[in-house]
C-alpha positions in Angstrom: 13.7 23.5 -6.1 15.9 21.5 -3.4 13.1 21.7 -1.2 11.2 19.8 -3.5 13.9 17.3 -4.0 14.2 16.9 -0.4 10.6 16.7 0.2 9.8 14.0 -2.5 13.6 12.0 -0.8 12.2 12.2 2.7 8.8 10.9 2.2 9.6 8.1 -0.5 12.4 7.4 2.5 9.7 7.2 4.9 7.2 4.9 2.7 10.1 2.7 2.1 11.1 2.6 6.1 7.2 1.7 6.5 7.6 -1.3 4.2 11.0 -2.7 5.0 9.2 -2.9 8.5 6.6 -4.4 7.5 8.8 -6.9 5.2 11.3 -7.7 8.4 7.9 -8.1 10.8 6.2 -10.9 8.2 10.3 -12.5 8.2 10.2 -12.5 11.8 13.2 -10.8 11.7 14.9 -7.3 13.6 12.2 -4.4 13.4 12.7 -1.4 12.6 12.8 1.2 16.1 9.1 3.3 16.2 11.2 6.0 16.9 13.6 6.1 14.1 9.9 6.1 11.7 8.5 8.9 13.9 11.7 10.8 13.2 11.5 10.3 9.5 7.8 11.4 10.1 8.7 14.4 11.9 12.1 15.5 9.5 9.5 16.1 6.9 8.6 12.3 5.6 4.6 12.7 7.8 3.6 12.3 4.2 4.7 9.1 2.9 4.7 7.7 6.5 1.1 8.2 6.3 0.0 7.3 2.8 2.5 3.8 3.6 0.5 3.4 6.8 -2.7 3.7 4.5 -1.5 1.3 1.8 0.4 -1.3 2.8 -1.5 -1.1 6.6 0.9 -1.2 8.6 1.4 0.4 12.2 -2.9 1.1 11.8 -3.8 -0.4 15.0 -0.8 0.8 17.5 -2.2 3.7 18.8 0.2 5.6 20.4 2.5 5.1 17.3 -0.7 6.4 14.8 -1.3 9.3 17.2 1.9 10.4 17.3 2.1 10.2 13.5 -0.9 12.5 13.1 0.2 14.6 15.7 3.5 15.6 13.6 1.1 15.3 10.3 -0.8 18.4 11.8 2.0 20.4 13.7 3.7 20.2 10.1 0.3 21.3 8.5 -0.1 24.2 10.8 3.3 25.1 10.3 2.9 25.4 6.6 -0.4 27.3 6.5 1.3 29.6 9.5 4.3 30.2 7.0 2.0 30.9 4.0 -0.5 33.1 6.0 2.8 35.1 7.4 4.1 35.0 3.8 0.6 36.7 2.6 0.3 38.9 5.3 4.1 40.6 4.4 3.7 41.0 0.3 
């Protein structure tokens, strides 16, 4: 059950980190470092950082930033289908 908890924490975190950037780049104001998103990406949040990146379209057209996102997106992916395969292939 925490890793449920945790999961939904980190990627509402993340979609929230998406649109306070968003928020500060319309206010002209500080931005928010690409590489502290990319970590919250990569600690689990790959989720809401892309669904944030989806809906309120922001970071779309930054490629190195959107490739890097899918990049962790798909290392997590294959890491959770690896586990579950290994999982299936002990029981």
């Amino acid at each position: 059950m925490a890793y449920v908890g945790f999961f939904l924490l980190i990627n509402a975190g993340a979609f929230f980190l998406f649109a306070e950037d968003k928020a500060r780049s319309a206010a002209g104001l500080y931005r928010i470092p690409e590489f502290r998103m990319l970590m919250f990406a990569a600690a689990g949040g790959s989720i809401g950082a892309l669904l944030a990146q989806r809906v309120i379209r922001h970071k779309t057209r930054k490629q190195p930033f959107a490739d890097m996102l899918l990049l962790i997106f798909g290392l997590q992916l294959g890491a959770v289908f690896g586990c579950g395969a290994l999982y299936l292939a002990i029981v």
